[in-house]
N, C-alpha and C positions, 0 to 999 in steps of 0.2 A: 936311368933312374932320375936323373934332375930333370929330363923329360917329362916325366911322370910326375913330377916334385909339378912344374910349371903346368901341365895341363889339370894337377887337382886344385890347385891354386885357381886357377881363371875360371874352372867351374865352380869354386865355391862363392868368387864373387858374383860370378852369372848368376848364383842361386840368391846369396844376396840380393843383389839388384834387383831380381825377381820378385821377392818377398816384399820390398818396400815399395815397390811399382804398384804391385797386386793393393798392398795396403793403403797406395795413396787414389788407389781410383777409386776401392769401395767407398774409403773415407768422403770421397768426393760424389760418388752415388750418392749416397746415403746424405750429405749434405744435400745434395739435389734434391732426393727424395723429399728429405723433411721441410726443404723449403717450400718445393708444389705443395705435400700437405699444408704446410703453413697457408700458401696462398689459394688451396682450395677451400680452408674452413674458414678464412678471414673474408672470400668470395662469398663463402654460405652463410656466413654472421652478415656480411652485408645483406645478402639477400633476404634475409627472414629480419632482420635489420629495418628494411623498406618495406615487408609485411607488417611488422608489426607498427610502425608509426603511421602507414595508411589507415584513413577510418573504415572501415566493412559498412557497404551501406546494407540496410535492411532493403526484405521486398514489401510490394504494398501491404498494407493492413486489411485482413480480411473484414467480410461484415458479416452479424449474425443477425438470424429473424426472431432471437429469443426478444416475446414481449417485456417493456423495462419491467413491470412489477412483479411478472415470471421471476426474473431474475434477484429480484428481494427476495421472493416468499422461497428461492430454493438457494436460498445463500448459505453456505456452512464449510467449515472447515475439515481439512484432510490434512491426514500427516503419513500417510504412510502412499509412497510411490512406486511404481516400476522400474525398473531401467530404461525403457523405450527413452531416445531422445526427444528433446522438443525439437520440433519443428522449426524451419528459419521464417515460414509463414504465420508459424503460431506465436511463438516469441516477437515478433514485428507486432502484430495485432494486440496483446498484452501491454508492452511499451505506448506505443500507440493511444492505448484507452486508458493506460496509467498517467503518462502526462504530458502525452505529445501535442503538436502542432496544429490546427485546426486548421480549413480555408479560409478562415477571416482572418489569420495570422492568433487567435488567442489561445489558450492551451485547454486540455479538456477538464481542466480544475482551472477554478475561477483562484484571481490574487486574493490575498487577505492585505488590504491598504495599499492595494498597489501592486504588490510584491509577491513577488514569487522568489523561492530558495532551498528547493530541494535538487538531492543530487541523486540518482540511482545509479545502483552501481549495480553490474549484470558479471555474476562468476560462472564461469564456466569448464572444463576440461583442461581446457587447453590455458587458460589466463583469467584474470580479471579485468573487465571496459568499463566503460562510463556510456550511459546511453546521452547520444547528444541530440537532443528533440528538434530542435535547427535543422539538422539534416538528415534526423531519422535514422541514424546512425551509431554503430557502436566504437568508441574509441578506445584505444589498447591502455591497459593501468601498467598491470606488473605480468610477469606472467608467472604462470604457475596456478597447479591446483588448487583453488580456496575453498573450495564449497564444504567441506566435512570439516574446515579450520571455522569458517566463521559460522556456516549452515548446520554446526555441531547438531540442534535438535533432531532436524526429522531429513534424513539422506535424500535427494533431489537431482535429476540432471540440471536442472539451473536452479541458482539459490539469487533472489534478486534483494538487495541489502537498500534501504532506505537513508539518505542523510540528511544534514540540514545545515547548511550554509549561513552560520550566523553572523557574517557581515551584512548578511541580505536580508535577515529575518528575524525575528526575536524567537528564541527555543522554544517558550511554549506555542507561539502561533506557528511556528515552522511545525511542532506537533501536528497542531488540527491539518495543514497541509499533506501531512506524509499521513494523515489518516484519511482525507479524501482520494489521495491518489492509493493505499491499500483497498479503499473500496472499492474502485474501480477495476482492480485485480482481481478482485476475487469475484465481481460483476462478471465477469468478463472472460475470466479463467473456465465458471463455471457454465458461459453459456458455447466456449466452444469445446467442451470435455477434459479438458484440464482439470488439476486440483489444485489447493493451496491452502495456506493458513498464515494468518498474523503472527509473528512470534518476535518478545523484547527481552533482550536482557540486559541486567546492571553489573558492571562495566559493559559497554556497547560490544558485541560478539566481533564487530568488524575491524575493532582495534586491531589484531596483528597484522591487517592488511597494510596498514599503515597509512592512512588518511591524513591530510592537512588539518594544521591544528586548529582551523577556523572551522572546520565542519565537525557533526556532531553525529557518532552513529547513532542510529533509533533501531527499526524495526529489519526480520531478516525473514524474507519471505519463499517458503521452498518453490519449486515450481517444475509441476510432472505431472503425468499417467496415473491417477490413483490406481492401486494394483486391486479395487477392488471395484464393483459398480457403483456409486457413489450417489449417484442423481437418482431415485426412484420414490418418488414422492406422490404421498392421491392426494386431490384438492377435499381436504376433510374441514371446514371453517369451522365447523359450531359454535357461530359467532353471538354471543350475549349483547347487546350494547344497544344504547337510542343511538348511537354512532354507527350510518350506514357501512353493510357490510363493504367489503375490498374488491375490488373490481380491478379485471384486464384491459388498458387502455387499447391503442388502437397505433402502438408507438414502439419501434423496438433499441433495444441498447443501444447499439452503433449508431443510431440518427440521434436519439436522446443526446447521446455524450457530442458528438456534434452541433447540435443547436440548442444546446445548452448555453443559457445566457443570466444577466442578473441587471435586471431593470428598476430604476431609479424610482419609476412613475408610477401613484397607485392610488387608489379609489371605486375599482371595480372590485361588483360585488361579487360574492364566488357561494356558490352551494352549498348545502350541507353533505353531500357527497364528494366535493370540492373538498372540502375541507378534512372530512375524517382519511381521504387517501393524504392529504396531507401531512397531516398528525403519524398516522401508522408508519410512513416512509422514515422517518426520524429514528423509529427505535421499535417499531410493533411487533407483536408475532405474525408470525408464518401461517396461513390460515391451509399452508400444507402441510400433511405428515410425514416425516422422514420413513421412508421404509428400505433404505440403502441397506446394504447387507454387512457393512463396517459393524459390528457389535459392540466392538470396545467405546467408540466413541459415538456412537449413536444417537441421538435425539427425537424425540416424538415433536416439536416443532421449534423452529429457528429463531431467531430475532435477524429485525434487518442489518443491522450492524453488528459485527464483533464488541466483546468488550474484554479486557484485560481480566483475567482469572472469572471471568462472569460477573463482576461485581456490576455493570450497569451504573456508575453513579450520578450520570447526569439527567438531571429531571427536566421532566419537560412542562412548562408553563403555556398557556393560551392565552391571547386576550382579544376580546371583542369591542366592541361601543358597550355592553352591558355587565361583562365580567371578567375578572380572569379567575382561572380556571390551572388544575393542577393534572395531567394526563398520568393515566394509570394503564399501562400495558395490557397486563391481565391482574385480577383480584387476587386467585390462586395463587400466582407467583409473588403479590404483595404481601399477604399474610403467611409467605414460608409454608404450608401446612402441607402440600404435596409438590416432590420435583415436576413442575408442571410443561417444563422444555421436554425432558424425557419421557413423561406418557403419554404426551400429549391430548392432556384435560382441554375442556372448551376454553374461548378464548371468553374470559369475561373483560370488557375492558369499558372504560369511560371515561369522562372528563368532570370533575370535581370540582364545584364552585367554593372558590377560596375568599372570593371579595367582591361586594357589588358595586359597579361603575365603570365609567370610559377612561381608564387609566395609560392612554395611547401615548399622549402629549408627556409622561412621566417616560414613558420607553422613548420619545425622540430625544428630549432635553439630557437625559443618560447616555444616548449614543451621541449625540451633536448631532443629529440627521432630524430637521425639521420636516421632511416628507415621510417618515416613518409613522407621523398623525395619520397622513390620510388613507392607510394601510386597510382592509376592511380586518385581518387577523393578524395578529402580531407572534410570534413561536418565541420563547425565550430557551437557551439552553445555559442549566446552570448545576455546577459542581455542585455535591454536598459529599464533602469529603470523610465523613462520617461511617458513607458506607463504603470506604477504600480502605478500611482495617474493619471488617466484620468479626464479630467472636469465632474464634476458632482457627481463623487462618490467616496469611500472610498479611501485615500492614506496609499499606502500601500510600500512607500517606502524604510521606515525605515531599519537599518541595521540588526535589531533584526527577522525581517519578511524576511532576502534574504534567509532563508533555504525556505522558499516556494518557492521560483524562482527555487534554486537549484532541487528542487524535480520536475518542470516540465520538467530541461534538463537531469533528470536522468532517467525521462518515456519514455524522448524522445531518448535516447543511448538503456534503453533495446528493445522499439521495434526495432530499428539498428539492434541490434545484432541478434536477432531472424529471422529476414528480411532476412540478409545476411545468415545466417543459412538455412532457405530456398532455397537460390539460392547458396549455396556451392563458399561463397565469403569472405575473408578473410575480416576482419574487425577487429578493434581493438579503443580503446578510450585512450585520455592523458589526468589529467590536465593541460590546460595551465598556466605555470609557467610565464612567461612575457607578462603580460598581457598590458603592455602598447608599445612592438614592434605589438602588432597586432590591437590594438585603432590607432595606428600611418599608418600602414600599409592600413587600409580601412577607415581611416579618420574619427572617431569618437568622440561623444563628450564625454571626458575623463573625467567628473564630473558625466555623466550617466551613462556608459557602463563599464559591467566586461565583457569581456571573459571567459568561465568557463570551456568548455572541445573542442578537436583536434578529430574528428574521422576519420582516415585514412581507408582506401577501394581498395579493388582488389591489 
């Protein structure tokens, strides 16, 4: 019996010992375990670690054969897109013609004083980048889904959001910039079948991305597949005017925004067909009919530039050796009396003598640019803030909202320049610096109207 006493004994410690043996190796498993996990996910945070702080280069930029003023006369907005992806070749090409790098080293938007200071930012799926024009490249922000946070409007596989860098720029000029570089998007967008559309809001939509507090968000631009057929326009002009009709040069987007320049030198004279393609590129109608199949947002003819709620409020002034002159788009649409974008009525349009004489040497001594005399046509672009609160709908006059103005005379200098580029004409832009010898000069009302840019010609 005590036999029996000592052999239950020795196997209940055996069973002991057992139990705590078993216990200490899973224990030590399972520490193993979790350590490899540990050192497998801290491997894979490395690794996507070093994905993400490499820049992704883009591939080359494609080129298209759309004529540049094809691409005016079928400029319009989309807001509604498919899911298809963008392309890595299509997205390359858009950056690119938005505000990349040229082979002369200058970019495809000309500075305003020198200066350049926007920043784009490109949201994607997977993260938000910073497109870096230097290396044509896209650099990692944050990651995570942004595009339905900031691209809230109209749903997009890429949402590309505009900034502005105001250590480098002053807001409202950094406006007119992010409005030449939107033009160029939607240039561009539309000539290799993409769509897109300008869209601002107040507070900047990009805020929760969380931007440095030196940059300023502006504009947030969708960018995809219209989910419908969008481009389907007949060349319909019915054009009214002593100002020659609009003509296809012999130049297309991709070389334009490449040799695109702004030349200092001027005294050549230029045509009156020279000239009215001039004028039209700034702000003209579409001498095409929209016959896209979008119903809700449809238009019977375009303007070459966007403008904020359609208000249009930047006028366009001429001036010659004998007069200047006040540019009127089309009449219909001057006198409100039919929606003349949507049914697209003829285009009556003309230029308006407001004063007679060579008032050239008043637009140099305004801008400080004493070669702006020898200019054969002068363009002024000039606010009248007047018509940025129209009866019945939003006012949008405020000082905080004039970079939106500024971004419609910035759309309207880069098609200038690209125009002129076309017809191998010297062209150049000033801020106008006194802004109240040129309110005084064409008799404006000095509570409403900035003067904001001089464009000298021929």
């Amino acid at each position: 019996m005590r036999k029996n006493y000592f052999l239950k004994k020795i196997l209940t410690i055996f069973v002991i010992a057992l139990f705590f043996a078993t216990i200490i190796n899973t224990t030590n498993a399972t520490n193993y375990s979790l350590s490899k996990d540990i050192t497998t996910n801290n491997e894979e945070k490395k690794d996507i670690s070093n994905t993400i702080n490499q820049e992704i280069l883009l591939p080359k930029p494609l080129k298209t054969d759309f004529i540049l003023e094809e691409t005016f006369s079928r400029r319009k907005s989309v807001r509604n897109f498919t899911e298809e992806p963008v392309s890595d070749e299509d997205l390359s090409t858009v950056l690119w013609s938005a505000y990349g790098i040229r082979s002369d080293t200058t970019m495809t938007v000309p500075s305003i004083g020198g200066k350049h200071g926007s920043i784009i930012y490109v949201l994607k799926d997977d993260a938000a980048y910073i497109y870096n024009p230097k290396n044509h490249s896209l650099e990692f922000y944050k990651d995570g889904d942004w595009r339905d946070i900031v691209g809230w409007q109209y749903k997009a596989p890429i949402q590309l959001c505009m900034c502005v860098d105001t250590d480098k720029i002053d807001r409202n000029l950094g406006g007119a910039e992010v409005g030449m570089i939107d033009q160029n998007i939607q240039l561009i967008s539309n000539a290799i079948g993409l769509g897109t559309v300008v869209t601002a809001q107040s507070p900047p939509a990009i805020d929760p991305l969380g931007i440095p507090e030196n940059q300023v968000g502006f504009t947030v631009i969708p960018l995809g597949h219209p989910d419908y057929n969008p481009y389907e326009f007949q060349n319909r002009p019915l054009w009214i005017s002593f100002l020659p009709k609009i003509k296809m040069s012999d130049i297309n987007l991709s070389t334009a925004l490449e040799e695109r320049k702004e030349i200092a030198e001027f005294g050549i004279s230029i045509s009156k067909n020279q000239i009215s393609q001039m004028i039209w590129s700034t702000s003209g109608f579409s001498p095409y009919l929209d016959k896209s199949s979008d119903s809700i947002y449809h238009k019977g003819r375009h303007r070459t530039i966007p403008s904020g709620k359609g208000y249009y409020p930047i006028d366009i002034y001429v001036l010659d050796k004998n007069f200047i002159y006040k540019y009127e788009a089309n009449l219909l649409s001057k006198i409100n009396i039919v929606p003349v974008d949507f049914w697209g009525f003829p285009i009556i349009t003309y230029l308006m003598p407001i004063k007679i004489g060579n008032f050239k040497q008043n637009i140099a001594d305004a801008c400080s640019e004493s070669n702006i005399a020898d200019a054969s046509m002068i363009i002024l672009f000039i606010l009248d803030r007047e018509k940025t609160r129209p009866e019945g709908a939003p006012d949008l006059s405020s000082d905080e909202l004039l970079q939106t103005w500024y971004h419609d005379a910035g759309a309207g200098i880069q098609n200038l320049l690209l125009e002129a580029t076309a017809y191998n004409i010297n062209a150049n832009f000033y801020e106008i610096d006194d802004k109240q010898a040129i309110i005084n000069l064409l008799k404006l009302n000095e509570e409403t109207t900035i003067p904001i840019f001089a464009a000298p010609i021929g």
